[in-house]
C-alpha positions as CSV (number, residue, x, y, z in Angstrom):
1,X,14.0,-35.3,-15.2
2,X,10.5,-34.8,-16.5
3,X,9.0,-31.6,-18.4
4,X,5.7,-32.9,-15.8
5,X,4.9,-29.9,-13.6
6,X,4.7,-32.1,-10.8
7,X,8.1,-33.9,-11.0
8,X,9.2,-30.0,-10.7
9,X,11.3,-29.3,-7.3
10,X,11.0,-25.6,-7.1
11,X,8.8,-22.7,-9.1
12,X,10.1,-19.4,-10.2
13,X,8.8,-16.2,-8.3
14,X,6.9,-15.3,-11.4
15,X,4.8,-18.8,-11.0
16,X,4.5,-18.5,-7.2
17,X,2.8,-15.2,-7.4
18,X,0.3,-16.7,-10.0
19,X,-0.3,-19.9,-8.2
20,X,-0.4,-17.2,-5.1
21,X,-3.2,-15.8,-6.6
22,X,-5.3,-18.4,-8.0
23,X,-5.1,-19.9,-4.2
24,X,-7.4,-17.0,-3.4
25,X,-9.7,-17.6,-5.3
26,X,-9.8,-21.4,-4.9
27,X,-8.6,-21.9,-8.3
28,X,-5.0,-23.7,-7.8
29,X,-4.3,-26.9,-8.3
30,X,-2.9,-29.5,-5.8
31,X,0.3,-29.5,-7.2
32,X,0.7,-25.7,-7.6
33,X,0.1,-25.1,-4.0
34,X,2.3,-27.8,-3.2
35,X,4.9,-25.9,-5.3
36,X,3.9,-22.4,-3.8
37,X,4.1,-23.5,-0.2
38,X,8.0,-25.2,-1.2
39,X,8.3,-21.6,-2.4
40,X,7.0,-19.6,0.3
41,X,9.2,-21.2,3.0
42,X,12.3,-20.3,0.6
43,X,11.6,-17.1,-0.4
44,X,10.7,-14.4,1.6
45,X,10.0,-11.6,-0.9
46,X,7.2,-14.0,-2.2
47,X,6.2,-14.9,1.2
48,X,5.7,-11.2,2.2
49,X,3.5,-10.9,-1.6
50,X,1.3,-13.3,-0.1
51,X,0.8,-12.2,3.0
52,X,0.0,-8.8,1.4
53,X,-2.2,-11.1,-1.0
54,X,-3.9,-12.4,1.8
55,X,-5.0,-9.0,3.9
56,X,-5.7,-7.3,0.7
57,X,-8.3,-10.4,-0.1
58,X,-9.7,-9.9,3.2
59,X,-10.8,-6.3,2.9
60,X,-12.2,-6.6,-0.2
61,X,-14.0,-9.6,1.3
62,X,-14.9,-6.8,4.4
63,X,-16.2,-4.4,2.0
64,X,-19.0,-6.0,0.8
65,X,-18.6,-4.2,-2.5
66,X,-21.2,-4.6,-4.9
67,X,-21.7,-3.8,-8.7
68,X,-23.7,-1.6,-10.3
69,X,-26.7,-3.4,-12.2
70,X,-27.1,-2.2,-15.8
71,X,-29.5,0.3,-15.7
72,X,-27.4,2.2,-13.7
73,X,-24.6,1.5,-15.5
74,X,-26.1,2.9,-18.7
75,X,-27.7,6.0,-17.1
76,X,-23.8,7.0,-15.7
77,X,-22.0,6.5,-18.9
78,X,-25.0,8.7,-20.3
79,X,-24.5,11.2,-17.5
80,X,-20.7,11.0,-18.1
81,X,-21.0,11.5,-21.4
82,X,-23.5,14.7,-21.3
83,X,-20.6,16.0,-19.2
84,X,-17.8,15.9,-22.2
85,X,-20.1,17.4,-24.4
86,X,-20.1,20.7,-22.6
């Protein structure tokens, strides 16, 4: 057998929960979702991780969160920081 991920039959939970990962974020390759979905419908510990994956992505999605822009950030670290000094 080859050392080629893709000549690989199964992953280990370890790799599924990366490759689980990266699918959110559109970052998996073809093979590595092909081995996370042979995974999935074997394993339900790592089945229930992605559902929880899933929902998680979707309220963060929900949120709308935003970041602060720099001035901001600068003016809290120096608030933060006036507060330690008392």
């Amino acid at each position: 057998m080859s050392s080629d991920k893709t000549d690989k039959q199964y992953c280990k939970c370890s790799e599924a929960n990366c490759y689980c990962d990266k699918a959110q974020y559109n970052e998996v390759k073809d093979w590595e979702r092909e081995q996370l979905i042979s995974h999935l419908d074997k394993c339900p510990k790592c089945k229930d991780y992605s559902e929880r994956n899933k929902k998680l992505t979707e309220l963060f999605n929900k949120a709308q969160l935003t970041t602060l822009q720099e001035e901001e950030r600068k003016e809290l670290k120096r608030l933060l920081q006036q507060n330690l000094d008392k």
